[in-house]
C-alpha positions in Angstrom: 53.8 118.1 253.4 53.0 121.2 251.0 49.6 122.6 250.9 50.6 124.7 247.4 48.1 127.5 246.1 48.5 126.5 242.1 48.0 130.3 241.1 50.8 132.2 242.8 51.6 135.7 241.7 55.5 135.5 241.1 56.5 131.5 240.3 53.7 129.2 239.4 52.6 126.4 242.1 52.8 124.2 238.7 56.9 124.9 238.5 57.1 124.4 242.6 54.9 121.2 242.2 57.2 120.0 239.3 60.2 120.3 241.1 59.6 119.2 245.0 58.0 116.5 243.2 61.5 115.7 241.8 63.7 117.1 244.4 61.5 114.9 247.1 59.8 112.4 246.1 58.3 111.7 249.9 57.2 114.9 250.7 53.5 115.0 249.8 51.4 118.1 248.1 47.9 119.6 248.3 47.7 121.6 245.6 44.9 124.5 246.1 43.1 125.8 242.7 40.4 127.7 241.5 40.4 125.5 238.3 38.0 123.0 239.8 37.9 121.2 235.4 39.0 117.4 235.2 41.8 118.6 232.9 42.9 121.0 235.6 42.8 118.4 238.5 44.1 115.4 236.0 47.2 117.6 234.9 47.7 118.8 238.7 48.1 114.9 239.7 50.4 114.6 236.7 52.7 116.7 237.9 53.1 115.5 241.0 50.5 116.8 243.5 49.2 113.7 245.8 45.7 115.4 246.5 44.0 118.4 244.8 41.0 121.0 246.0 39.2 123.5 244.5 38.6 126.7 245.8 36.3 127.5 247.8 36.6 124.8 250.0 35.4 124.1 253.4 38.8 124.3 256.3 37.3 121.5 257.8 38.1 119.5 254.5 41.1 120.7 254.0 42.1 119.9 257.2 40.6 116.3 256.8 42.6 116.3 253.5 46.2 117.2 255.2 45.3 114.3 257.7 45.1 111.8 255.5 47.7 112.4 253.5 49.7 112.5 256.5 48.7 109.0 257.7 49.6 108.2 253.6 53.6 109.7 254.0 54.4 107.8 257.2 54.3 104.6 255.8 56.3 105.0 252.7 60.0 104.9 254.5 60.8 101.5 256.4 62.5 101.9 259.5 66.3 102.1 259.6 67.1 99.0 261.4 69.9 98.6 263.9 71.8 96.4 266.3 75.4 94.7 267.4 76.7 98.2 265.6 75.4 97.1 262.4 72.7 99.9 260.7 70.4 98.7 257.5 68.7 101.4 255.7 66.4 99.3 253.7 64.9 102.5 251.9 68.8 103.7 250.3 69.9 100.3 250.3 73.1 100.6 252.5 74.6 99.4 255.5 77.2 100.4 257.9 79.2 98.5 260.3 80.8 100.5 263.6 79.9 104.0 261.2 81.6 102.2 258.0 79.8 101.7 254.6 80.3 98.4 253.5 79.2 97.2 250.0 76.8 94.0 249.7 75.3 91.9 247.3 71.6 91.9 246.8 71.0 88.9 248.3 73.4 89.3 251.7 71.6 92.2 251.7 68.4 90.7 251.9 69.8 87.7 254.3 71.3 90.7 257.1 67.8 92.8 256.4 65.6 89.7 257.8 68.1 89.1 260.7 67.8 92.4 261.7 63.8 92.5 261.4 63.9 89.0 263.3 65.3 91.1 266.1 67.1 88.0 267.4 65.0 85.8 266.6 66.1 82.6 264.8 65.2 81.8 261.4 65.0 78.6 259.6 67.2 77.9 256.3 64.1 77.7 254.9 62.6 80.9 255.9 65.4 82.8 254.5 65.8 81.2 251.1 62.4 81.8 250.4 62.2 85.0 251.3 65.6 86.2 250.3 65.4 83.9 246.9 62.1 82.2 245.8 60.1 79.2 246.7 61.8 77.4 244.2 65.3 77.6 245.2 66.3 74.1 246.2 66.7 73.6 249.7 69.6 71.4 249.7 71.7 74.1 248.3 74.5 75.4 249.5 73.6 78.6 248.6 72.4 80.6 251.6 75.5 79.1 253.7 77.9 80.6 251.3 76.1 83.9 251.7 76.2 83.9 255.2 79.6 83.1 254.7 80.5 86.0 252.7 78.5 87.9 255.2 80.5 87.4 258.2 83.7 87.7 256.6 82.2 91.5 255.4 80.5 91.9 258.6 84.2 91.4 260.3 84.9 91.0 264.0 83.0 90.4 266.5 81.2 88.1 264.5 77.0 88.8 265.1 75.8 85.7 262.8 75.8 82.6 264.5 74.5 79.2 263.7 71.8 77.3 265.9 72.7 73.6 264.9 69.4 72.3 263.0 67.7 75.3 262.7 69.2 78.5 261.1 70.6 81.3 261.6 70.3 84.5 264.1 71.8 87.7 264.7 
């Protein structure tokens, strides 16, 4: 988090907003401002600050203000999820096996995402069709069993997915 005066003497706070705001995207900004106009404080947001004050301002506020946007930030990256040497980054959208990338379609992606959430937990055909596809993917398909297929032929050896006869599927 950046609490960023708007009017500093050598490089503008506008031209620093601009740019962590591109560089990164999670990192969030106060910007600080004597320009206390709805122009000022609409074009401030615009260019990327998450929260804006004008001066003077009571430290007690700010303070409140750097809270909350604190509680804001650690919400917007999921968890990387882990387990059997298998690591999901659901944020970047990749996945390792034993510390190799491996490349996966969007929906075995999705399928090894909600096994890993499940946390061995065993999901139902059902469940994962309609949360990996939609509700109106037939459920008589083959579909999710040739993904899980493909799965554990990427996921290689020793195999994590297994099969509980009548129900679904588990990691």
């Amino acid at each position: 988090m950046i609490v960023l005066d708007r009017d500093l003497p050598t490089v503008h706070g506008d031209d620093i907003c601009r740019a962590v705001a591109k560089e990164q995207p999670a990192t969030k900004i106060l910007m600080l401002t004597a320009s206390a106009g709805v122009s000022s404080r609409v074009e401030g947001l615009s260019i990327g600050a998450d929260d804006y004050l004008t001066k003077p301002f009571a430290f007690v506020e700010l303070v409140a203000r750097v809270r909350a946007l604190g509680r804001r930030s650690r919400d917007s990256v999921p968890p990387i999820l882990e387990r059997s040497g298998i690591r999901l980054d659901p944020a970047r959208r990749v996945v390792e096996r034993d510390n190799v990338p491996m490349a996966l379609t969007r929906k075995e992606f999705g399928v090894l995402e909600e096994l890993l959430r499940a946390g061995g937990a065993v999901f139902s055909s059902e469940h994962l069709l309609e949360k990996v596809w939609d509700e109106n993917i037939d459920p008589f398909s083959n579909v999710l069993r040739t993904s899980v297929m493909t799965l554990r032929r990427k996921l290689g050896e020793p195999a994590v997915i297994d099969t509980v006869a009548g129900i679904g599927y588990q990691l």
